[in-house]
N, C-alpha and C positions, 0 to 999 in steps of 0.2 A: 548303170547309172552314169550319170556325165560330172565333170568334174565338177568341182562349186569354185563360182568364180572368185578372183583375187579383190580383199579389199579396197577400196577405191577412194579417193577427195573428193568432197561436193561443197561450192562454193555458196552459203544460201546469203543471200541477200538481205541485209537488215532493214528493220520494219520504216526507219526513218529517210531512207534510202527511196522509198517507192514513191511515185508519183500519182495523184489519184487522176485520173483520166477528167476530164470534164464532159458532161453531154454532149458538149457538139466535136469532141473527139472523139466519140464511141462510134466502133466501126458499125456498118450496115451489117444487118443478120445474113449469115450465108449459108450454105448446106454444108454439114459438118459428118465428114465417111469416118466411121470407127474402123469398124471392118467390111467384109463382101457382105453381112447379113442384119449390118444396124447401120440406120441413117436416122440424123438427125434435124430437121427442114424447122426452118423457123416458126412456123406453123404449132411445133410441139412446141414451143417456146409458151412456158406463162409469160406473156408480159405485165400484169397485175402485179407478180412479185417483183420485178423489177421496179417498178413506179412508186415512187416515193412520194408519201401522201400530200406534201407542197408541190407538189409540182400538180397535181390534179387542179382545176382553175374552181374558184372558188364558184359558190351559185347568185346568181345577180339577185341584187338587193331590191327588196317590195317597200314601196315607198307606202307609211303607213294611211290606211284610208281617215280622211277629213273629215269630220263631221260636220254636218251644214249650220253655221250659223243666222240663220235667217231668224230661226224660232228663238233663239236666244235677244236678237236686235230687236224684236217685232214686241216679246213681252217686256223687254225695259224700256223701249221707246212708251208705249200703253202707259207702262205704270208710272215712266215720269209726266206723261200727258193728264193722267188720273189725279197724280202728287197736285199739281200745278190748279188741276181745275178745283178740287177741293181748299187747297189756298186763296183761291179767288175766292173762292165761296164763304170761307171764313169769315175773312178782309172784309167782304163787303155786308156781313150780318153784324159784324164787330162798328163799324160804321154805319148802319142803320140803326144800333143799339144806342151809339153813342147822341145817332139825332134827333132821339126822342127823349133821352135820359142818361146823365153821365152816369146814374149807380145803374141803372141796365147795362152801357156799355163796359163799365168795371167788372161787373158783373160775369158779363160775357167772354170778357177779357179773360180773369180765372178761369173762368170752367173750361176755356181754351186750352192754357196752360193745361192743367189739369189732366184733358186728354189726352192734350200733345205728350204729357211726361209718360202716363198710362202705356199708351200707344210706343214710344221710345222702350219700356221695362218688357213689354209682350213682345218686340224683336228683339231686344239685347236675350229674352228667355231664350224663346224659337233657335234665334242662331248657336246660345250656346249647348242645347239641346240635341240638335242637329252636327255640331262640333262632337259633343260626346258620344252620340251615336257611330259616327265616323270613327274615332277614335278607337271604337271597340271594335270595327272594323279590320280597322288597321292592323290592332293587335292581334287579333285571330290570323291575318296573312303572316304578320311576324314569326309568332308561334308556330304556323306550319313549315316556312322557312329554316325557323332553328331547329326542330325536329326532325325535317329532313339531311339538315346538314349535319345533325350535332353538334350546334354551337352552343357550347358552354355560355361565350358572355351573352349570347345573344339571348338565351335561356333563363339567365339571369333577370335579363332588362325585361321581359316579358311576366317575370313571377313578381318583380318589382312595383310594376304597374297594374299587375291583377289584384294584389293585395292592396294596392293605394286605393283600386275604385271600391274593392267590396271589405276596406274596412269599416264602413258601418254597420256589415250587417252584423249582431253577436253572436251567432252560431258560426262564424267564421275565425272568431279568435284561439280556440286551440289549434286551430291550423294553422294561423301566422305567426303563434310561437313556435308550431314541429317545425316551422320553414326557417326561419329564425334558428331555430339549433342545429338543422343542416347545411344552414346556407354555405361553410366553409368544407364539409365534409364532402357534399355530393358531384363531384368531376362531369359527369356524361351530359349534357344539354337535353337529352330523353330521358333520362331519369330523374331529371332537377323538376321538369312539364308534366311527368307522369306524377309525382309525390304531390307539385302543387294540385295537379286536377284534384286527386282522389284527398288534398287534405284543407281546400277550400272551396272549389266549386261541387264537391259532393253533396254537401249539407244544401246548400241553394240548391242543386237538382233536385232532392227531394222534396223540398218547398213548390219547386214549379211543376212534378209531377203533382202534386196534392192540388195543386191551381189548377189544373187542368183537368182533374180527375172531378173536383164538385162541381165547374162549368159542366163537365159532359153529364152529369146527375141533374142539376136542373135543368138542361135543356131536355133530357130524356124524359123527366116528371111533367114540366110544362107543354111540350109538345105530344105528349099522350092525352094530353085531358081536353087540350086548344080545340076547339069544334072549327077552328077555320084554316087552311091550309095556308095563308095570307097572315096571321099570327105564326104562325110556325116561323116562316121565314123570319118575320121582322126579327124574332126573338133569336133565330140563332144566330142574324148577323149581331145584335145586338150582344149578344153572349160571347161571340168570337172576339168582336171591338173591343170590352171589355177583358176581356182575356188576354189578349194584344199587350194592352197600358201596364196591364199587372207584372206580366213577365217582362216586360221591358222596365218598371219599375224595381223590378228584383234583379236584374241583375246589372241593368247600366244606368236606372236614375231614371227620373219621368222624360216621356220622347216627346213632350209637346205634340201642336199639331200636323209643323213639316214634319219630323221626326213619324210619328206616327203614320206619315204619306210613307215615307219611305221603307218605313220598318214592313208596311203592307206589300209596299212593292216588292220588298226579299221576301217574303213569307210566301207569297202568289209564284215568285219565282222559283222559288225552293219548290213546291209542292208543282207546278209544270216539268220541272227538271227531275223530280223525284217519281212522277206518273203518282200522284197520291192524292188527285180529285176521282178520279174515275176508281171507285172504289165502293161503289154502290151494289156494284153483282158479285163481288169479289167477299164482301160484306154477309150479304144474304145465304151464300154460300156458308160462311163460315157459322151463319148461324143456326141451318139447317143442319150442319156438321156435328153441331155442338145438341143437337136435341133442344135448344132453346126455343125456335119456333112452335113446336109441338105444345109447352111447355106455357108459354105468354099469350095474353093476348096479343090482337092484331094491333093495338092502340098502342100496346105498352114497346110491341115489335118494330112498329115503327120511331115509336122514341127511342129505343136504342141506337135505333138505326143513327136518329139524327142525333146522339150525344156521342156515340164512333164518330163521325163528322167533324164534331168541335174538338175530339181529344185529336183524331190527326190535325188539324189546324193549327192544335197547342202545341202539337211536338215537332210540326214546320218551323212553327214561333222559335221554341226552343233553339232547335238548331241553327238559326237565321241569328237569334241574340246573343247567345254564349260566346262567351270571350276566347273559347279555347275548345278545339273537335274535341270529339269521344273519342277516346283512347284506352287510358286504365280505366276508367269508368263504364260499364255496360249502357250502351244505349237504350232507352224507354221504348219497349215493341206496344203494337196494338195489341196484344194478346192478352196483357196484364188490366189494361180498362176493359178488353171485351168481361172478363174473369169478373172484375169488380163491378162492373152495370150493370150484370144479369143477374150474379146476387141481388144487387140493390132494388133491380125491378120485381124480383122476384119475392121479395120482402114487401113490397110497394104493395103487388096483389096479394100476397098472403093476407096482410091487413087490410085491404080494402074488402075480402071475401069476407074475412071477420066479424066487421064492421055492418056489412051488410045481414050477414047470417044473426 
């Protein structure tokens, strides 16, 4: 064995001592010989790990696309052309009144008024109906916001404002006192969302599932008995519209009639986005599945058909107006009205076999 060499001084260099290179002092990469049988070629080089994430150049900015305002110009220019010419119109019946008879023209005068105030009460509604529709809106992006982030205050300001709109309903006040007794206790922003869901929008889900569950029973009753397939329709748009107004009354207040434009338009959206119009073979299947066909008539078969129809509609509705996603609360499946319409039809012919026997 050879000797072990003699202890030795190493001078190390202190940390405040170094100088950090800059980029454009870093020398060129070169071939680096360990020994006769390891070479190391720039080539093996990550340079990835070297590259420090600022320095990679950022990705060039998309300017965002414009929306054409022609159609906006084109229907105020109209409607202030429309304002003006019915003002003419007025004016000059209000002076034709006056020149025949000053109590006609007073006359005329009033019920001018009158209109006009009318007319001012059914916009100030519309907008502010259209305003609170928005509103709930809003709040729903809120709510998804602070539950993604878990923001407490944010969590707050959203259970705050859920309770303000749906304090009139009374099935909602033992849950704005349990929110009230935790409002200081509960820290998480997801569990402040989660408590409100299931301790004030629960009791209204059940209400709006019950709304949608007797629409989809009268459409199913009426369009089994309808001899015309042209009643069929009318009545189930007619059933849907009304189903529309109710759940929008339950849980943000009446949508008037822009309001009511619009609430259609997320509803239609929701259900394109959801694939939940084409549902018609998807339907018949399940009802073959279920031994129901076997079971009903073709009259009563087809009523089910179209009262499945209206409850998905409802439960588009549903989703489109609620203040706040499903979360602690189970979503409403088509499974639960399939379950309840085919009893209900099934009870419908038992008495009607009855009745006839």
């Amino acid at each position: 064995m050879s000797e072990p060499r003699r202890p030795a001084a190493f001078r190390i260099e202190q940390p405040s001592a170094r100088k950090e290179a800059s980029r454009d002092e870093l020398r060129p990469p070169r071939a680096i010989r360990l020994d006769e049988s390891t070479v190391i070629t720039p080539a093996d080089i990550d340079v990835f790990e070297a590259l420090e994430p600022a320095a990679a150049p950022p990705p060039p900015a998309v300017a965002p696309r414009r929306r054409s305002r022609l159609g906006t110009i084109f229907f105020a220019a109209f409607g202030l052309l429309v304002s003006l010419a019915a003002g003419l119109w007025a004016d000059q019946l209000i002076r034709n009144l006056f020149s025949r008879a000053d109590w006609l023209g007073w006359t005329g005068a009033v019920l001018l008024a009158v209109a006009a105030f009318a007319l001012f009460g059914i916009i100030a509604r519309e907008i502010f109906a259209v305003s609170r529709l928005a509103s709930v809106e809003k709040m729903r992006r809120r709510a998804d916001e602070a539950y993604e982030r878990d923001d407490a205050a944010g969590a707050r300001a959203v259970v705050s404002d859920l309770t303000h709109l749906l304090a009139g309903h009374a099935e909602t006040a033992a849950g704005r006192r349990r929110l009230e007794e935790l409002e200081h206790d509960v820290i998480d922003g997801r569990d402040l969302l989660r408590i409100a869901e299931k301790e004030i929008l629960a009791p209204i889900d059940l209400r709006a599932q019950k709304l949608v569950l007797d629409a989809a029973k009268r459409v199913s009753v009426v369009t089994a008995v309808s001899p015309r397939a042209l009643m069929d329709v009318v009545y189930v748009i007619f059933e849907a519209v009304r189903l529309l107004r109710r759940l929008s009354e339950l849980y943000c207040g009446r949508p008037g009639f822009l309001g009511f434009l619009r609430l259609s338009r997320n509803v239609l959206a929701h259900l394109a986005v959801t694939g939940s119009m084409a549902m018609g073979e998807t339907l018949v299947q399940q009802l073959i599945g279920h031994g129901i066909a076997a079971r009903l008539s073709a009259r009563l078969g087809e009523g089910i058909v179209n009262g499945m129809m209206t409850a998905r509609i409802g439960l588009a509705a549903i989703s489109a107006i609620r203040p706040l996603a499903f979360r602690a609360v189970e979503r409403p499946g088509m499974g639960d009205f399939l379950k309840a319409l085919t009893q209900f039809a099934a009870k419908s012919e038992s008495a009607g076999q009855d009745k006839r026997g």
